[in-house]
N, C-alpha and C positions, 0 to 999 in steps of 0.2 A: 455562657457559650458564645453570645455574640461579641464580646468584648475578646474573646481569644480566637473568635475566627478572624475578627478585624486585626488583629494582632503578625496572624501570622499570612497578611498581605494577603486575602481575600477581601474584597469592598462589600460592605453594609448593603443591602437593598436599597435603591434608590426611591422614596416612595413605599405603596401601600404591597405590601407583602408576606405572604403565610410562612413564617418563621416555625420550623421544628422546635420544641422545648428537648433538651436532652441534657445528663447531666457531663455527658462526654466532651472532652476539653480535647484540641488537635495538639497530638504530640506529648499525648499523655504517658502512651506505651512506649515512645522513642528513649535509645539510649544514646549518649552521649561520647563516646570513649575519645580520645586523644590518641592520635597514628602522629608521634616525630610533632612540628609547629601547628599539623592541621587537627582542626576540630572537627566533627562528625556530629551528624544530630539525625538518626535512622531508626526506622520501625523496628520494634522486636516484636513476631518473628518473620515478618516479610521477607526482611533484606536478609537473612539469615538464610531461612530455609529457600529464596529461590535463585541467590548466589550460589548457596553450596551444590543446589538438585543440577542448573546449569553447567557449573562444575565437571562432577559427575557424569554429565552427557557428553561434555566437550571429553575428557580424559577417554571415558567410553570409545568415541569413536576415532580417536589416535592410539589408544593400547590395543586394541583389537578394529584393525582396518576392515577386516576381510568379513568378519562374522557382526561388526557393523554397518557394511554395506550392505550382508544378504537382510540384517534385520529392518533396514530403512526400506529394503524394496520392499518389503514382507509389507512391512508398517504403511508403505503408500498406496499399495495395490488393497490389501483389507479394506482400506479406509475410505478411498475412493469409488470401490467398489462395492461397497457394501452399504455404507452409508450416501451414497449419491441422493438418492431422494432425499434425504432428509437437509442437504445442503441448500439442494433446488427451492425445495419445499418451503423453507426458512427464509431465502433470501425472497421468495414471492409474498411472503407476509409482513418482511419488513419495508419493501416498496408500498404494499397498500396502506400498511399504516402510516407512513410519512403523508400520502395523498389524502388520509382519512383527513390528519393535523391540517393542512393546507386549506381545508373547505371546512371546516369546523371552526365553534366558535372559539375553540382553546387559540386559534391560531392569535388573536390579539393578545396574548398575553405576550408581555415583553422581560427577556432576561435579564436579572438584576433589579426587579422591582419596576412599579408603572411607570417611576419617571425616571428610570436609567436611560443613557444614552450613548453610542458605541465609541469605544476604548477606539477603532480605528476605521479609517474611510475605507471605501470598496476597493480602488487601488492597491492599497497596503494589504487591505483583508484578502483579498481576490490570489494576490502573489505569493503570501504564505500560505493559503490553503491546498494551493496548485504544489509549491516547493514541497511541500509535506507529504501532499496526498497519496500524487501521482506520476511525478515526477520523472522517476528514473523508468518507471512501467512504460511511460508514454515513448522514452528515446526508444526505450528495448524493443515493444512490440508495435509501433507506431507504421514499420515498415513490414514485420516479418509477419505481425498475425493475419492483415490483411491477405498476405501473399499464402501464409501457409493454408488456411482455407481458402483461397482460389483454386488451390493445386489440385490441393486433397478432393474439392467439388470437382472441379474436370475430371479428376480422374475417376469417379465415378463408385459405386459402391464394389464391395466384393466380400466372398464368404469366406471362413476360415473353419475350424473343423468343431464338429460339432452343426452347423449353419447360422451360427451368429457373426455378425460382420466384421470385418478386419481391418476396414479401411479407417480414415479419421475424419473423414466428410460429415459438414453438419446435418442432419436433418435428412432426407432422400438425396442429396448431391445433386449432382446437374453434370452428369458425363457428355464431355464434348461440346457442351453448351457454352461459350464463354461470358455471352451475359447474361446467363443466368447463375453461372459459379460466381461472376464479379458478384451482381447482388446479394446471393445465398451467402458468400465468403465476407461481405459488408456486413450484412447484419450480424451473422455468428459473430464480429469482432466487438461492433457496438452492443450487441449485450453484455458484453464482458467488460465493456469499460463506461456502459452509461446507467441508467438509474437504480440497476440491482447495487452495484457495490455502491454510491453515492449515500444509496440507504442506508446500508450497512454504516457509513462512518455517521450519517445523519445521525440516528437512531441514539449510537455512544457519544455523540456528541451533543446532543439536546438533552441526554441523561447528567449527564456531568455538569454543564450548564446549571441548569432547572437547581438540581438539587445542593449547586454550592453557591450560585449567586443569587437566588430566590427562598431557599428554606436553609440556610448558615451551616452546610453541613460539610465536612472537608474535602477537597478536591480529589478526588480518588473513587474509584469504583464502587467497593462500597455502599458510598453515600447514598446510590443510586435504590438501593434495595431497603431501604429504610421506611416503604411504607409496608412492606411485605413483613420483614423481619426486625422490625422495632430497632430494639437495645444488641439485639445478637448480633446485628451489622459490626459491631465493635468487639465481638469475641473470635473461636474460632470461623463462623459463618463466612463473618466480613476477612479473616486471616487465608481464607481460602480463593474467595474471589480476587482479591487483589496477588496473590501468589501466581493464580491461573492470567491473571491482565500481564504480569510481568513477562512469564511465559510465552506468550503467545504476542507481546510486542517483541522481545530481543529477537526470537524466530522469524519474526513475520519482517525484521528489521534486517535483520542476518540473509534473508533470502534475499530479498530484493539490491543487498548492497555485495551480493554475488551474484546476480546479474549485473549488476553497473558496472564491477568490478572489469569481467568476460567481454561487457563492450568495449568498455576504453580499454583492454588491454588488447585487445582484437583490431580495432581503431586504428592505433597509436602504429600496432603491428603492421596491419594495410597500409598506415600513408608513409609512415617513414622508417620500417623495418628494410631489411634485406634479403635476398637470397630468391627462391623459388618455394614455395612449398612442397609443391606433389614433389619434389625432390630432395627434402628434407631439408633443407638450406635455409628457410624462415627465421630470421633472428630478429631480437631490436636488444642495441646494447650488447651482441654478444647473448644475449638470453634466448634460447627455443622457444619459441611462441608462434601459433597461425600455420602449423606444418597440418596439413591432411589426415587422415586415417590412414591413407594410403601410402602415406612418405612411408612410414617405418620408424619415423622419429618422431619420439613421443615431448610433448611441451612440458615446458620448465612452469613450476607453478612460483617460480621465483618474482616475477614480473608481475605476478594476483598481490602476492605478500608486499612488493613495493609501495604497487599503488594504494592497496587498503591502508597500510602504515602510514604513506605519506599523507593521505586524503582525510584519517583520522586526526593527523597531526594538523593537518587546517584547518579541521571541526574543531580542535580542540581552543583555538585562537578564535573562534568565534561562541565558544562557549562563554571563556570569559569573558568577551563583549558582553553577555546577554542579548534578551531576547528583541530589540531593536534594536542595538550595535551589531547584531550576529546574524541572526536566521532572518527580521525584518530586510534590512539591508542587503542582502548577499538574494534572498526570495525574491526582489523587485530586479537587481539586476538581472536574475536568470532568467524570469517575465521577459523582460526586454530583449533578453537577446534568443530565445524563445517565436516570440513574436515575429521577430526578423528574421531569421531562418523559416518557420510557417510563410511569411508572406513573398520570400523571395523564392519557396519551392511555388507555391500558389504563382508566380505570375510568369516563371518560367516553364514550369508543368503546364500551363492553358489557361487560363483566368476562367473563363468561359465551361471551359472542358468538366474542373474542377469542380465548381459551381455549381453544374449541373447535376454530377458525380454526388455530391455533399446531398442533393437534396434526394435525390434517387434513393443514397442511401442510409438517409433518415428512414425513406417510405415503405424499404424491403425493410428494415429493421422492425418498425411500425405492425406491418405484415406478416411478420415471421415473431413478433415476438411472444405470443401464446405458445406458439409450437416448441421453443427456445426454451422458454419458461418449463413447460412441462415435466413435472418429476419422476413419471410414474409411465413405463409400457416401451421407454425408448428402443427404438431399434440400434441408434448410431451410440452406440455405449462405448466407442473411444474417445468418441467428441465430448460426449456429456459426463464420462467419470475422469478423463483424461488431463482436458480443458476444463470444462464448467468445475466441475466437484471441484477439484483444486484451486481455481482462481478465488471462489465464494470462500473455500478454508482462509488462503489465504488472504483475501481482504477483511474476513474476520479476526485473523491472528493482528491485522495491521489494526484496526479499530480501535483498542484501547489509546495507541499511539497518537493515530491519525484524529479520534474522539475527543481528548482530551487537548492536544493541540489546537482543535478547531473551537473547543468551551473555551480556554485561555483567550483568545482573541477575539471572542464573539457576545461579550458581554453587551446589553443596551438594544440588541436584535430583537424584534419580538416574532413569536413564536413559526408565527406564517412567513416572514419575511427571512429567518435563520430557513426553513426547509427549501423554500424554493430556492435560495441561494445557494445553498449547501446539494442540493439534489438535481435542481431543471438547469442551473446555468452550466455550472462545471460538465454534465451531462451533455451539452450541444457543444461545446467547445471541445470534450474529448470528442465526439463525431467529426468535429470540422479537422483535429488534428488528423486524427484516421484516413478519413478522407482526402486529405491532402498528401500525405505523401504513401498511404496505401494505394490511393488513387493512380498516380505516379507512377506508381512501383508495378501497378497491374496493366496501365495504358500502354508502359518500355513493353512487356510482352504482349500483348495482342495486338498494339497499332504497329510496334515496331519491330517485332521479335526479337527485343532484346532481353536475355533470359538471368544476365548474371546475377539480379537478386532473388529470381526465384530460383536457381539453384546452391546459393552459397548460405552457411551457416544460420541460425538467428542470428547471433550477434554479430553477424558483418550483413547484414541483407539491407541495413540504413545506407551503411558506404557505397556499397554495391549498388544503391538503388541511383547517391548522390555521383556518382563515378562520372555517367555519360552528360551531367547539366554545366553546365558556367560555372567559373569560379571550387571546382572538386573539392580541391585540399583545403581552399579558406572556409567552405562550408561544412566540411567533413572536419577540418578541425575545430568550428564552432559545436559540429556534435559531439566533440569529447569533452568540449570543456563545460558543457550544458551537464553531460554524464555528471561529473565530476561536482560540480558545483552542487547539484538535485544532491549526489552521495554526499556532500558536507552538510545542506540541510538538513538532510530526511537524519543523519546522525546525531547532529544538534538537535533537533527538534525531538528525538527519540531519549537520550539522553535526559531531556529537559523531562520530560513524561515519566520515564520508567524512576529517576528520582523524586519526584513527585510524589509515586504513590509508593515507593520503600521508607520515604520518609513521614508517612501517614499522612499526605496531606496536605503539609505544609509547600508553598511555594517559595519561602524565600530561605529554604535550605541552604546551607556552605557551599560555596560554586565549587570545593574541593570532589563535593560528592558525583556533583554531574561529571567533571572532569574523569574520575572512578569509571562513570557507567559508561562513557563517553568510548575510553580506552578499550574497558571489557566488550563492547560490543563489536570493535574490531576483531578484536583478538579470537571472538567465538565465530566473526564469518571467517576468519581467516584457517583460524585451524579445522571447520568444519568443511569448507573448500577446499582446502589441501589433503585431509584426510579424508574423503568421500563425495569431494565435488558439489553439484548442485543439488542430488538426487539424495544427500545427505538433508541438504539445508529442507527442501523442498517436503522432505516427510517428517520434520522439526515440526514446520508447519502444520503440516495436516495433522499433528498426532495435537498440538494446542488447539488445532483449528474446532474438532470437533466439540471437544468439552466445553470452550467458548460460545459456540453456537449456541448452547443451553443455556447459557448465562444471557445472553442478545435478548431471546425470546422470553422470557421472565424481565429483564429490563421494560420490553415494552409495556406491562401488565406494571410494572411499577411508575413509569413515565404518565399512562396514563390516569393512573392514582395522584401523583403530583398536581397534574395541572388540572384533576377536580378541587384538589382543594385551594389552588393557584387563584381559580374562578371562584370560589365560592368566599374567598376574603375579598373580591374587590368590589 
C-alpha cells in the first residue's frame, strides 16, 4: 500500500507516523478506456454513476422548465425550512471542534509525518486558499449583504399572516435606529463569512489531510471514514460518500460561478453598456442585459452563456499549466490586485472612519454571535432559513471542494497551526473586507444620503457603491476582472478536486480528465442558469447540502479517532 500510494504522487510520511495497514491499492477499481489519442484512468462506479445522475438533473431542468422551477422552489423552501436547525446546529459543532483542536494536545501533530515540512510559504498558501475559498462570495456580497441587512434592520420588523414575521431583519432589527441596524446588519454579515463556514472547510480539510498524508490512504473522501468503517470505505460505503462529495462540489461550484457570472455580466453592462434601462434600451454588444423589472424588456441570458464559455476556456489553459503554472499563479495575482482595490476603497472611504467601523464590528459580531448562532425558537425565520440555512448548505456543498484544495497545499502544517490558519486568519480578513467596503457602502447613506447602492440590485450594489469615489471605471473594472479571475480559479481548482476523487484517488490522473470536468462544470452552471436561473442552481445546493451535512458530522468522530492514534505512535 505504501509503495502504491507513493506511486500515484502522494508523499510518504516524513518521519514517525501511524500508517493504516490495508490490502487496498489506489486505483484498483479504476478503468481505463481510450476516447480518440486520450487515455482515461477513472473510478468505477463514481464517475459513472455521478456524471450520468448530473446528467439527468441538467436534461431535467431544460426538458421540463416550468415543473422544474415549481420543483426547485418546493425543494428550497422544505429544506430550508424544515431543516434550518439542523444546519444551525451543525455548523455550531463544527466551530467548537476546530477550537477544541487548537487547545488540545492533538494540535502538535503535524501533517505528513513529525518531520514534514510545508509544500508552500504563507504567501502562496494564503493566496490560493482565499482564490478557492471565497473568492467570488467576497466581490458578490462584499458590498450588498452588508447593505441588505442594514435595510432590512431600519426597516424594522413586521407580521404577516398567521403572526409570524415577514420582514428579513436579523435578530429583533433596529427600526429607525441607524446605528444600531449598521451594527446588527455587521454582524449578521460576518457570521456568514467568518468562523462558522471557515470550519466547515477546516474540518474537510484536516480530514483529507490527516488521513492521506499521515495514515497512506487515498486522497478522496472516503479515506476519511476509515476508522469508523474499516475495509467497507472501499466498497459500496466509500462508493457513496465520494458520489455525495462530487455532488455537492459541481453544485456548490455551479452556484457560485452564477453568481460571478450575474456580476460581471451586470458590471460589464453598468460601465460600458448602453441605452437606459427603466426604458428597456440596456444593451452591451447589441445583447439585452441590466433592463429593470419594470422596462418590459426581458434580458438575454446570451451574455451569461458568453462569459461562462469564455471564462471556462481560460480555466481550461490554466488547467493544463497545473497547479503552480495555473491556480498558484493566477491566485497570487488576484491577491494582489485584491489588496489594492481593499486599500484604495480603505483610504478614500476614511482610513480612520473605517478603522474604527472594522473594529466595532468585530465587537457587535462578538455580541450577537450566540444569538446568531441559535438553532432552535427563532422569531426572524427569513433571515435564519432564508440567509443562514442556505449559506451553511452551501458552504457545505463547497467543502469537498474547498477541503481537499486546502489538504493539496497544506501538507507539513501541524495540526494547531493548519486550524488557526485555515479558521482565525481568513476569518478577520473576511471582517476587514466586509467592513470596508460594507462600511462605505452604509456611510454613502447615512453620512451622505447617497442611496444608489442601497437601492440597486445585489449584483450591481459593488458598482453602485464604487460610482460616487475616484477613479469609478478603473476600479469597477478591477472588480470584473477580480470576478472573473476568482471564476477561473474556483473552476481550476474545482475541477482539479472533483477529478481527484472520480479517479479514486489518484492525483496524477491524465490532465485529459480535468480538462472533461473542467468543461462539464461550465456547461451545468450554464444550462442550469438559463433554464431556471439562480433559484435553480441554489436548491442543487440545498438538496446536496443536507445529506453532506451528515457526512461533515461523522467525519468529525472519525478525525478525531485519527489523531488518537496520530498521538499514540509518537
Amino acid at each position: 500500500m505504501a509503495e502504491e500510494t507513493a506511486n500515484q504522487g502522494i508523499p510518504m510520511p516524513d518521519g514517525q507516523s501511524d500508517l493504516i495497514d490495508t490490502d487496498y491499492e489506489v486505483g484498483q477499481d479504476n478503468v481505463q478506456p481510450q476516447v480518440g489519442p486520450f487515455g482515461l484512468d477513472i473510478h468505477n462506479p463514481v464517475f459513472f454513476i455521478s456524471g450520468m445522475s448530473i446528467v439527468l438533473f441538467v436534461f431535467y431542468a431544460l426538458a421540463l422548465p416550468d415543473q422544474a422551477t415549481s420543483a426547485f422552489s418546493w425543494l428550497f423552501s422544505a429544506v430550508t425550512k424544515g431543516f434550518d436547525w439542523f444546519f444551525l446546529g451543525a455548523a455550531n459543532i463544527f466551530v467548537l471542534f476546530c477550537l477544541f483542536l487548537i487547545v488540545s494536545p492533538y494540535g502538535k501533530i503535524r501533517l505528513g509525518g513529525a518531520d514534514a515540512t510545508p509544500d508552500y510559504g504563507y504567501v502562496g498558501w494564503f493566496a490560493m486558499l482565499f482564490a478557492a475559498g471565497m473568492g467570488i462570495g467576497l466581490m458578490f456580497f462584499g458590498v450588498s449583504e452588508p447593505m441588505s441587512h442594514f435595510a432590512s434592520s431600519m426597516g424594522g420588523t413586521s407580521l404577516g399572516e398567521g403572526g409570524a414575521r415577514s420582514d428579513w431583519a436579523p435578530l429583533g432589527a433596529a427600526a429607525g435606529d441607524a446605528d444600531a441596524a449598521t451594527r446588527l446588519g455587521m454582524a449578521a454579515t460576518i457570521f456568514h463569512w467568518g468562523l462558522h463556514p471557515w470550519a466547515i472547510y477546516a474540518v474537510v480539510a484536516l480530514a483529507l489531510a490527516l488521513f492521506s498524508y499521515n495514515k497512506g490512504l487515498p486522497l478522496t473522501l472516503r479515506s476519511a471514514f476509515y476508522p469508523i468503517f474499516g475495509e467497507r470505505v472501499w466498497g459500496w460505503t466509500g462508493h457513496v460518500i465520494d458520489t455525495l462529495a462530487v455532488f455537492a462540489t459541481l453544485f456548490g461550484l455551479a452556484t457560485s460561478l452564477g453568481f460571478g457570472a450575474e456580476q460581471a455580466a451586470s458590471g460589464l453592462t453598468f460601465l460600458y453598456g448602453s441605452g437606459v434601462a427603466e426604458e428597456g434600451t440596456r444593451t452591451l454588444m447589441g445583447i439585452p442585459y441590466g433592463n429593470s423589472e419594470d422596462s418590459g424588456v426581458e434580458n438575454s441570458s446570451l451574455l451569461l452563456v458568453l462569459l461562462i464559455s469564455g471564462i471556462t476556456a481560460i480555466a481550461l489553459i490554466s488547467v493544463v499549466r497545473g497547479l503552480d503554472g495555473g491556480v498558484k499563479l493566477l491566485s497570487e495575482i488576484n491577491m494582489g490586485l485584491a489588496a489594492l482595490l481593499l486599500v484604495f476603497v480603505f483610504f478614500v472611504g476614511g482610513p480612520i472612519f473605517l478603522l474604527t467601523f472594522f473594529f466595532d464590528s468585530l465587537w457587535a459580531y462578538l455580541q450577537n454571535l450566540i444569538a446568531l448562532s441559535n438553532p432552535f425558537g427563532r422569531e426572524d425565520v427569513n433571515f435564519s432559513q432564508g440567509w443562514t440555512a442556505f449559506y451553511w448548505a452551501w458552504w457545505i456543498s463547497w467543502s469537498p471542494f474547498v477541503g481537499m484544495f486546502i489538504a493539496r497545499v497544506s501538507r507539513g502544517r501541524s495540526v494547531r497551526e493548519f486550524i488557526i490558519c485555515v479558521l482565525l486568519i481568513p476569518s478577520l480578513v473576511c471582517v476587514l473586507w466586509m467592513s470596508v467596503f460594507g462600511g462605505t457602502a452604509i456611510n454613502q447613506v447615512v453620512a451622505d444620503g447617497f442611496e444608489a447602492a442601497k437601492n440597486a440590485p445585489l449584483e450591481l450594489k459593488l458598482f453602485h457603491m464604487l460610482d460616487p469615489l475616484p477613479l469609478a471605471t478603473i476600479t469597477s473594472t478591477i472588480g470584473i476582472i477580480l470576478v472573473v479571475v476568482f471564476f477561473v480559479t474556483s473552476s481550476d481548482s474545482g475541477s482539479l478536486v472533483i477529478d481527484t476523487i472520480t479517479a479514486g484517488g489518484k492525483i496524477d490522473a491524465p490532465v485529459t480528465q480535468r480538462v472533461f470536468w473542467c468543461v462539464f462544470e461550465g456547461a451545468v452552471a450554464i444550462v442550469l442558469l438559463v433554464g431556471g436561473g439562480l433559484a435553480s442552481l441554489q436548491s442543487a445546493v440545498i438538496s446536496t447540502g443536507l445529506p453532506f451535512t451528515l457526512v461533515l458530522l461523522v467525519m468529525c468522530w472519525a478525525i478525531f479517532r485519527g489523531l488518537q492514534s496520530e498521538k499514540s505512535s509518537l
